[in-house]
C-alpha positions as CSV (number, residue, x, y, z in Angstrom):
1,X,23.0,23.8,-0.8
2,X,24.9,20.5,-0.8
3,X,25.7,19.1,2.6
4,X,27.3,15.7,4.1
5,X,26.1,13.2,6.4
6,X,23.5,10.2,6.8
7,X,19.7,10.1,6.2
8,X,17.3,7.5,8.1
9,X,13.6,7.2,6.7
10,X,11.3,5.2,9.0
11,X,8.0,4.7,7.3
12,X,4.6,4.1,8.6
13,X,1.6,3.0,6.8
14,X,0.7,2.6,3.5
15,X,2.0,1.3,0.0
16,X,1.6,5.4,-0.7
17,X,4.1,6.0,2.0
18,X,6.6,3.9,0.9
19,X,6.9,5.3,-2.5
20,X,7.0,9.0,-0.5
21,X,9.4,7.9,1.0
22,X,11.7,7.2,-1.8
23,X,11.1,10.4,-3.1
24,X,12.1,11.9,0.1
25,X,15.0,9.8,0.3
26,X,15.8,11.1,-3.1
27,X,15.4,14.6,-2.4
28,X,17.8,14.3,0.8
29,X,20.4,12.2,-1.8
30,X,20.4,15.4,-3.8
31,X,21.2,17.5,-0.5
32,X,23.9,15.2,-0.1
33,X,22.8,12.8,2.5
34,X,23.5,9.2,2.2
35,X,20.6,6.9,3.2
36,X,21.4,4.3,6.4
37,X,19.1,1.8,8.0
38,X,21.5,2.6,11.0
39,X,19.6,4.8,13.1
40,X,22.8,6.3,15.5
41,X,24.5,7.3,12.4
42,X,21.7,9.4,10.9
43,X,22.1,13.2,10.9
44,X,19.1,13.7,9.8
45,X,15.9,11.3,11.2
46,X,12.7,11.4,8.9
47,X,9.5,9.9,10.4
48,X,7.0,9.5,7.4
49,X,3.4,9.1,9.5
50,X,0.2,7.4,8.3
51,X,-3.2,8.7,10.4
52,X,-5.5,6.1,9.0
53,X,-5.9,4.7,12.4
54,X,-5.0,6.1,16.1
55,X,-2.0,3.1,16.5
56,X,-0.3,4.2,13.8
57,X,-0.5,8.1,14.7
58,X,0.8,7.2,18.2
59,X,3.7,5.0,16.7
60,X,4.4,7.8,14.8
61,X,4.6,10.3,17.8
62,X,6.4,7.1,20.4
63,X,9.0,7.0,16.9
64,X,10.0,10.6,17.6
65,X,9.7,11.2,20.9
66,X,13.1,9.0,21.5
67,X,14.9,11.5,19.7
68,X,14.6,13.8,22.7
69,X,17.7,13.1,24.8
70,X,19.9,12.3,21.6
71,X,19.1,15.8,20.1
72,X,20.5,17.3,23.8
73,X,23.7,15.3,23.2
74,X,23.4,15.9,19.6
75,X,21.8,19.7,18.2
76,X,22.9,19.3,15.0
77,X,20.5,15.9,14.3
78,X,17.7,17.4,12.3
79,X,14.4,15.6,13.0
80,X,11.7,15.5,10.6
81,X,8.0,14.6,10.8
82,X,5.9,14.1,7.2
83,X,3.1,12.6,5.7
84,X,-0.2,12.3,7.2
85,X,0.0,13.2,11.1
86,X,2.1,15.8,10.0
87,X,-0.4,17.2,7.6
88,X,-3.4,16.5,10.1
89,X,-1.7,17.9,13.3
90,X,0.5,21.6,12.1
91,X,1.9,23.4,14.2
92,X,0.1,21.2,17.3
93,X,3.0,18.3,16.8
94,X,5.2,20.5,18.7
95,X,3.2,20.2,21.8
96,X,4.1,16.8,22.1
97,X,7.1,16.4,20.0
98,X,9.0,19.8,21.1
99,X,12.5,18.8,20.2
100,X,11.4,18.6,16.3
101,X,12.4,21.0,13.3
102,X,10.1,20.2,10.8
103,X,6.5,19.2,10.3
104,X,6.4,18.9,6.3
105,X,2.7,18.2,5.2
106,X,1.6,15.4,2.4
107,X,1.5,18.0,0.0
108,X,5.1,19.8,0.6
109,X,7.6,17.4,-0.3
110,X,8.8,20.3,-3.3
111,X,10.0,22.8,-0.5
112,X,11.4,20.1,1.9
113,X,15.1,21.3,0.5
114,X,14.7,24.9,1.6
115,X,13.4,24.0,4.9
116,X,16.5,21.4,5.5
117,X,18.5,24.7,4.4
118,X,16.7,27.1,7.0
119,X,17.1,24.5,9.7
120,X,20.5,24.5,8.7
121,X,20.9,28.5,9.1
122,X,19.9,28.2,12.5
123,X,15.7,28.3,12.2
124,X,13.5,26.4,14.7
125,X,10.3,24.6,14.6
126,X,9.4,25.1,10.7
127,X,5.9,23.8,9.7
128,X,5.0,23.3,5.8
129,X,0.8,22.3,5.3
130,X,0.7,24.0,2.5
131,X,-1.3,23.0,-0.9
132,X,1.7,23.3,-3.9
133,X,-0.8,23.0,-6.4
134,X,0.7,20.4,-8.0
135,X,1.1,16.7,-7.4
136,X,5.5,16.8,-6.7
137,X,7.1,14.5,-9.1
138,X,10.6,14.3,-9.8
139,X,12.5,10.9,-12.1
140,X,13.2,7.9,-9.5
141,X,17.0,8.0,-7.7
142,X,18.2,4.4,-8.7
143,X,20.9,5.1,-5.7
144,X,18.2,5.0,-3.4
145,X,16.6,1.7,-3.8
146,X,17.0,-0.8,-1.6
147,X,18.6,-4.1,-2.4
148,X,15.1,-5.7,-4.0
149,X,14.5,-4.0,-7.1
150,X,12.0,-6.5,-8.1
151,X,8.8,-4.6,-7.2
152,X,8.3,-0.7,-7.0
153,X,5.2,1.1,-6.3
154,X,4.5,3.9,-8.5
155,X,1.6,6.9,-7.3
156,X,0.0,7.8,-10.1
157,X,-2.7,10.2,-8.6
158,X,-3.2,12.2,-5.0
159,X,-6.5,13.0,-2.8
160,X,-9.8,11.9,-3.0
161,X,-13.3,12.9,-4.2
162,X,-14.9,10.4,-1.9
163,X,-15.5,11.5,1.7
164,X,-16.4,8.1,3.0
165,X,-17.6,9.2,6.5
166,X,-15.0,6.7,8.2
167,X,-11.5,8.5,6.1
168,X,-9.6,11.1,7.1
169,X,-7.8,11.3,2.9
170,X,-9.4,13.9,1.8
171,X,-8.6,16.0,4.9
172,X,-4.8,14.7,5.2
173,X,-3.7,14.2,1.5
174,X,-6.4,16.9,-0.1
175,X,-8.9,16.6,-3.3
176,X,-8.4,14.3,-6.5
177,X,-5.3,14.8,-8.8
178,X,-3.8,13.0,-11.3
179,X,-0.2,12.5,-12.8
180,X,-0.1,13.0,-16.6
181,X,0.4,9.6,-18.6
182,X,3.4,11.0,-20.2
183,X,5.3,11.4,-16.5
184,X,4.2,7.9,-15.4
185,X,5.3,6.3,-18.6
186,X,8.6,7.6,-18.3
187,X,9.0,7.0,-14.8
188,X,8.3,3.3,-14.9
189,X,10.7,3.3,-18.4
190,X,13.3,4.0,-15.7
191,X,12.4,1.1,-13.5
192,X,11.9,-1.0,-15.6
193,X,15.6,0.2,-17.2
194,X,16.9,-0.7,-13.2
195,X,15.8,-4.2,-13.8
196,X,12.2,-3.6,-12.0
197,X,9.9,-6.4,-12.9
198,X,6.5,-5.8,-11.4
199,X,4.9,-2.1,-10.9
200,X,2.0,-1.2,-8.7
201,X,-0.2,1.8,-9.5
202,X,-1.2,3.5,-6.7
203,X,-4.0,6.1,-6.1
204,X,-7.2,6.2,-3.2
205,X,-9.4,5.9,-6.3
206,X,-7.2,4.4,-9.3
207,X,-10.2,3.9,-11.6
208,X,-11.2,7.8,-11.6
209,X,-7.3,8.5,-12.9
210,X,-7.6,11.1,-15.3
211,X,-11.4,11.8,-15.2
212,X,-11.1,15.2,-13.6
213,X,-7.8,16.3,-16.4
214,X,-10.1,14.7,-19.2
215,X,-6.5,12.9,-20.2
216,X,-6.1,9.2,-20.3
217,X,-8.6,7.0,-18.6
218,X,-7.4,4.5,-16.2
219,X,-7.4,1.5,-19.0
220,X,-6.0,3.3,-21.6
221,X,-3.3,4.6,-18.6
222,X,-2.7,0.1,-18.3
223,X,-2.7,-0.6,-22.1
224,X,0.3,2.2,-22.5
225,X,2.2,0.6,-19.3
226,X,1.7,-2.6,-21.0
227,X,4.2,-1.7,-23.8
228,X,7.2,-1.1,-21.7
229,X,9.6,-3.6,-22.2
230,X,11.0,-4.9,-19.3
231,X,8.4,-5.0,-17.0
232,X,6.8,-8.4,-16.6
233,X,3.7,-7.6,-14.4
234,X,1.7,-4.8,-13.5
235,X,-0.5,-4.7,-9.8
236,X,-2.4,-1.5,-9.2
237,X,-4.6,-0.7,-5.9
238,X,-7.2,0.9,-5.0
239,X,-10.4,0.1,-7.2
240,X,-13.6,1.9,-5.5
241,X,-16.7,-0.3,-6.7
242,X,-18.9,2.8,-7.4
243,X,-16.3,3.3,-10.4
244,X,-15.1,-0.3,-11.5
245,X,-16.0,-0.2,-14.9
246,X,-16.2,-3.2,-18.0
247,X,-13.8,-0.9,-19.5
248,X,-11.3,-2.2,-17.1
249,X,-12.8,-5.3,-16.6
250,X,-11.8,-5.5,-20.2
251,X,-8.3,-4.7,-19.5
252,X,-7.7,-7.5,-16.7
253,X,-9.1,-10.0,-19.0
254,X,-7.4,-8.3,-22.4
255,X,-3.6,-6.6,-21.2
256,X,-1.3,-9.3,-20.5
257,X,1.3,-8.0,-18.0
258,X,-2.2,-6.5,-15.6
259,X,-2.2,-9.5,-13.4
260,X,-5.2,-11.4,-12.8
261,X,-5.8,-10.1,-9.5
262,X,-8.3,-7.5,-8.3
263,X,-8.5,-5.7,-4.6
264,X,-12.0,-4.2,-4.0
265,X,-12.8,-3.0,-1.0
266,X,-16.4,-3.7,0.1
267,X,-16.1,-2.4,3.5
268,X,-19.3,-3.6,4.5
269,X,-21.9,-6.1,3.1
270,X,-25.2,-4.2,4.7
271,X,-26.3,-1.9,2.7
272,X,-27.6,0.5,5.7
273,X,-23.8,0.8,6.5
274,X,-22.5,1.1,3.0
275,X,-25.2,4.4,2.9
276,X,-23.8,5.4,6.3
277,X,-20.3,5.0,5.0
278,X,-21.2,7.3,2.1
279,X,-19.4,4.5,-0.5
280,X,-21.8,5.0,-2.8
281,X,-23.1,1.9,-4.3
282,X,-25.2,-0.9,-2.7
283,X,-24.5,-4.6,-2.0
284,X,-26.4,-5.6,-5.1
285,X,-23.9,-3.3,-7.1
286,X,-21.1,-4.7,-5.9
287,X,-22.0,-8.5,-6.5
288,X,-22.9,-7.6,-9.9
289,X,-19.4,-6.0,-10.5
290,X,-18.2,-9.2,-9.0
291,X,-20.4,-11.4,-11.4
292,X,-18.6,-9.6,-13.9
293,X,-15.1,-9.9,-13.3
294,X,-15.4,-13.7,-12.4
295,X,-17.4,-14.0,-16.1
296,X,-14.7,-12.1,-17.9
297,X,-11.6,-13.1,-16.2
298,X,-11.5,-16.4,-15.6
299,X,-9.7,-17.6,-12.4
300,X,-8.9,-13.8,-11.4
301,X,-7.8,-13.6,-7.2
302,X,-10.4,-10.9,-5.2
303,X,-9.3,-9.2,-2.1
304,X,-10.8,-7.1,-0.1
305,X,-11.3,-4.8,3.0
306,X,-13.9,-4.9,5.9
307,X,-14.4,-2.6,8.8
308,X,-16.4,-4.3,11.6
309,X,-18.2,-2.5,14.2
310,X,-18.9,0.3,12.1
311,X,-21.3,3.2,14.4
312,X,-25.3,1.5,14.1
313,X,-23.5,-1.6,13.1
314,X,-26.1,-4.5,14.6
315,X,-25.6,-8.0,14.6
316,X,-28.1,-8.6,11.9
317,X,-25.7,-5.4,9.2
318,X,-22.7,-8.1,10.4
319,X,-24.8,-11.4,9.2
320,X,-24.8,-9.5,5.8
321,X,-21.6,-8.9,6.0
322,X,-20.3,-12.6,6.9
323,X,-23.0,-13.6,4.4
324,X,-21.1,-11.9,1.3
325,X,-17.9,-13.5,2.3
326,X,-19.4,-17.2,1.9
327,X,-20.5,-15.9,-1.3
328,X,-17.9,-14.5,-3.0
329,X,-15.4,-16.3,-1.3
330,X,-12.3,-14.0,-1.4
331,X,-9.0,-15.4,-1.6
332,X,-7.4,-13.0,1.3
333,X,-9.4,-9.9,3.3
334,X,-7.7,-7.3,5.1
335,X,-10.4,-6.8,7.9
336,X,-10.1,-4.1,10.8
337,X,-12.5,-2.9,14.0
338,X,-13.7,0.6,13.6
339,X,-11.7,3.3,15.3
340,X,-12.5,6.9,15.5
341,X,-10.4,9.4,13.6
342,X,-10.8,13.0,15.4
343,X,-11.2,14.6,11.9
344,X,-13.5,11.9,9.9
345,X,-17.7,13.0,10.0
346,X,-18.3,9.3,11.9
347,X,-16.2,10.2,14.9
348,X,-19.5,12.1,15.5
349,X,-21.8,9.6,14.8
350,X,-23.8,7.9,17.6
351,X,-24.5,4.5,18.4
352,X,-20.9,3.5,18.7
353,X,-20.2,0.1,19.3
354,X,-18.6,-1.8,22.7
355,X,-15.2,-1.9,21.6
356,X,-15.3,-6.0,23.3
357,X,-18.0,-6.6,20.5
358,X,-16.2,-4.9,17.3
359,X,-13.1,-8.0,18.3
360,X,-15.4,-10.2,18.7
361,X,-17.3,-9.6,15.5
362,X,-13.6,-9.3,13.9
363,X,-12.3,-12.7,15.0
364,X,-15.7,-14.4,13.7
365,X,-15.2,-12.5,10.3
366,X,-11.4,-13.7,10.3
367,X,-11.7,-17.0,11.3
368,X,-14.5,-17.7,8.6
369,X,-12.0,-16.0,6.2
370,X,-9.1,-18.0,6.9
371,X,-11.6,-21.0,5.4
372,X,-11.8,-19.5,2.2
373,X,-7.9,-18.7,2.0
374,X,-7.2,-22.0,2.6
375,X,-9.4,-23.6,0.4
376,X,-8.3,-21.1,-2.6
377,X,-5.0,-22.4,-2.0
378,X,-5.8,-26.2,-2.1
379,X,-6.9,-25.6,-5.3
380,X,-3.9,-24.5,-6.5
381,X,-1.7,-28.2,-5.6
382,X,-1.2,-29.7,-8.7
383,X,-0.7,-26.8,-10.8
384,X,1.9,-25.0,-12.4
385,X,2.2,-21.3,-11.1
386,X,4.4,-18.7,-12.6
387,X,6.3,-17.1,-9.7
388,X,8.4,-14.3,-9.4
389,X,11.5,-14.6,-7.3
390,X,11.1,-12.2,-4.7
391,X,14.4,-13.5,-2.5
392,X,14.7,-16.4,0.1
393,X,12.1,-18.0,2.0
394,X,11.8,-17.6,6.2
395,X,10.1,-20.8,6.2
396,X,11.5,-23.7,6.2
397,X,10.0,-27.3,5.5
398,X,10.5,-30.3,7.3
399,X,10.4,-33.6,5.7
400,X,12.1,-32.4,2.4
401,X,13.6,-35.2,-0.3
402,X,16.8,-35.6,0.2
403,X,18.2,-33.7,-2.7
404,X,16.3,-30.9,-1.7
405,X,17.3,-30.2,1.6
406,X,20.8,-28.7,0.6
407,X,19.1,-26.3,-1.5
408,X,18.6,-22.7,-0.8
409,X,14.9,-22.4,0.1
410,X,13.1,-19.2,-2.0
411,X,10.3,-17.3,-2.1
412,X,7.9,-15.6,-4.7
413,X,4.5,-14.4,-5.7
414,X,2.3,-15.7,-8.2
415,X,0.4,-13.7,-10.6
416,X,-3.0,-14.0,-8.4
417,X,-0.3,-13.2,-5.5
418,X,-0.1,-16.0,-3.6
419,X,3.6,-16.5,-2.2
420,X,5.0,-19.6,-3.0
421,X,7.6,-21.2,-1.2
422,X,10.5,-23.6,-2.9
423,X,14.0,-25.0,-2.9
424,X,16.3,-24.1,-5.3
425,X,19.8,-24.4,-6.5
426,X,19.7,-21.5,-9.3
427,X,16.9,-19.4,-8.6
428,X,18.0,-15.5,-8.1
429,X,15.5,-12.8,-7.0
430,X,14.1,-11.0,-10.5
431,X,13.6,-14.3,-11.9
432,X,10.5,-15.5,-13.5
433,X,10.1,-19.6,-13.1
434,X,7.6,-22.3,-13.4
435,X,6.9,-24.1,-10.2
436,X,4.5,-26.9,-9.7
437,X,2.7,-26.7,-6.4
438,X,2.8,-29.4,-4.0
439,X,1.2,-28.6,-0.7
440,X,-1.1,-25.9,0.4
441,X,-0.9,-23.8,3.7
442,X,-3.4,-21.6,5.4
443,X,-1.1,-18.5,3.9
444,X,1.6,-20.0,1.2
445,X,2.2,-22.2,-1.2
446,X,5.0,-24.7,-1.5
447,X,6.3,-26.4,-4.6
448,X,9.1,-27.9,-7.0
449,X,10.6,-26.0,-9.7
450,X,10.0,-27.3,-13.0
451,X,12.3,-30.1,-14.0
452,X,14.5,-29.7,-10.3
């Protein structure tokens, strides 16, 4: 049934989230709700959860729990809860969210239009955990984008096979599935169509894509996206070491819109740990696929995420782990203390650690981190960058040349992405220019367009 009114999506979490959320702002576009980003127009509030950690799960559940007193001045605001928390917690968000109408779980995005339709005919408190079977896919809503149509995020597979002992995926967003090639291919045709530059794959797992449908491997998935024309670069995340093969390695190096950037999550540089994590390859395994993609790709940008204070974690497992950061020197980290999720084997674990020494451990791991960014970036003053305009820059530079300082100042990413900071006259968001780089920051970049 068609219907009239306003839609507001607030989004927590991951790149995944973001692109569910388009498709559920899609889905409510085709049930005739307009999206806002004005919260007191909305008539019908989505809250699309992550449960990675316990602060996002209670921002979630603090999100909602305002719409309490506008739903009594207001019945007919319909008040959604999906994703993760939704999938995780049933029929229990009620207890703490009673004024809600529907939980819709990770994997029940296909049947969110009937639901809208039963709230609609007067049914309460509808929950939807269900397994469709399929991965839901439907062609992207061009309406729905926001104003930067630069960058998308495409998912190109759902679940995981892993079971690391810290995650709660496999329980929240189910077991390993993949798109076909032929439905991502013509997805990102349509991007790329809207005047989308840069696509990034997205899966838990990307370089097991296909494995389990015996259809296209992962680099054979890159070499077909490579043809598109239109799209100028292409970012995928996440690589699980166990599985980071030379076969992709390969296609870094070889495809030249697959940017020359790699995140790799280590998680841990002790190999007791790693084996209590379940990740499934040592610290000598991972260095060795490291070794290799600094061989083959010359100059390529490594990221990477650490958990600190993992259960059994001593102070001699975190040496290790500080140790592999002075040697591979990553150019950014994304590093977080170890929190207990209810539903994850190592909420069971014992030997937790004081929650005072996990921050303590995690500022001496960041601090020693923000060395390594910086230096990468000094590196980089005195080179020529390709950036992509991403829109104007928030910062703003003192001490500018004169003819500089009545210029618009912009912002963009490099190819290793590093954001880059400049002034500019012409520069519009989409484009692709060559800027020299002039100083280096603990976090940016800041240049002069060629021949400004």
């Amino acid at each position: 049934m068609k219907y009239s009114g306003y839609a507001y999506i607030y989004t927590i979490g991951c790149q995944m989230n973001v692109y569910d959320s388009e498709k559920l702002a899609s889905i409510l576009n085709s049930y005739g709700f307009e999206k806002t980003g004005d919260m007191d127009k909305a008539d019908i509030v989505v809250c699309n959860t992550c449960s990675i950690r316990h602060k996002a799960e209670e921002k979630a559940f603090s999100f909602l729990g305002r719409f309490a007193k506008i739903k009594k001045k207001n019945p007919h605001l319909i008040t959604v809860m999906a994703g993760c928390v939704a999938q995780q917690e049933g029929k229990k968000a009620f207890d703490r969210v009673p004024h809600l109408d529907i939980v819709l779980g990770t994997r029940a995005f296909s049947r969110f239009g009937q639901h809208i339709d039963s709230v609609k005919s007067g049914k309460k408190r509808i929950t939807d955990i269900e397994d469709s079977g399929v991965i839901y896919e439907a062609l992207p809503d061009t309406s729905c984008f926001d104003e930067n149509k630069v960058s998308r995020f495409i998912t190109i597979m759902q679940g995981c096979e892993n079971f690391c002992t810290y995650c709660v995926v496999p329980y929240v967003r189910g077991r390993e599935r993949s798109r076909s090639p032929e439905s991502i291919i013509e997805e990102i045709t349509l991007y790329a169509k809207a005047g989308v530059k840069e696509i990034t794959l997205l899966g838990q797992n990307v370089n097991s894509y296909g494995q389990k449908e015996g259809q296209s491997s992962f680099p054979e998935l890159l070499a077909g996206i490579n043809e598109i024309n239109g799209i100028h670069r292409i970012r995928f995340a996440t690589s699980h070491p166990k599985d980071l093969s030379m076969e992709l390695i390969h296609a870094i190096r070889d495809l030249d819109k697959v940017c020359n950037h790699l995140h790799l999550p280590v998680q841990s540089g002790s190999n007791q740990i790693l084996k209590k994590m379940n990740r499934g390859y040592t610290r000598e395994k991972y260095m060795d696929r490291i070794m290799a993609l600094k061989e083959q790709c010359r100059g390529i940008a490594l990221s990477t995420d650490i958990i600190v204070g993992f259960p059994s974690e001593t102070k001699e497992d975190f040496t290790d782990t500080m140790d592999l950061l002075r040697q591979i020197e990553f150019d950014s980290i994304f590093a977080f203390a170890y929190s207990d999720r209810s539903s994850a084997p190592a909420a069971r674990f014992s030997d937790q650690i004081d929650e005072k020494e996990k921050l303590v451990r995690l500022n001496r791991l960041l601090e020693l981190q923000e060395y390594y960014t910086e230096k990468k970036n000094k590196e980089q003053v005195g080179k020529t960058l390709e950036i992509l305009v991403e829109g104007k820059s928030c910062k703003k530079r003192d001490g500018l040349e004169q003819s500089f300082q009545n210029m618009e100042q912009m912002a963009g990413r490099t190819q290793s992405n590093k954001i880059v900071h400049f002034p500019s006259e012409h520069a519009r968001i989409g484009d692709i220019i060559k800027i020299r780089i002039e100083n280096a920051y603990p976090h940016s970049l800041w240049g002069h367009p060629l021949g400004a």
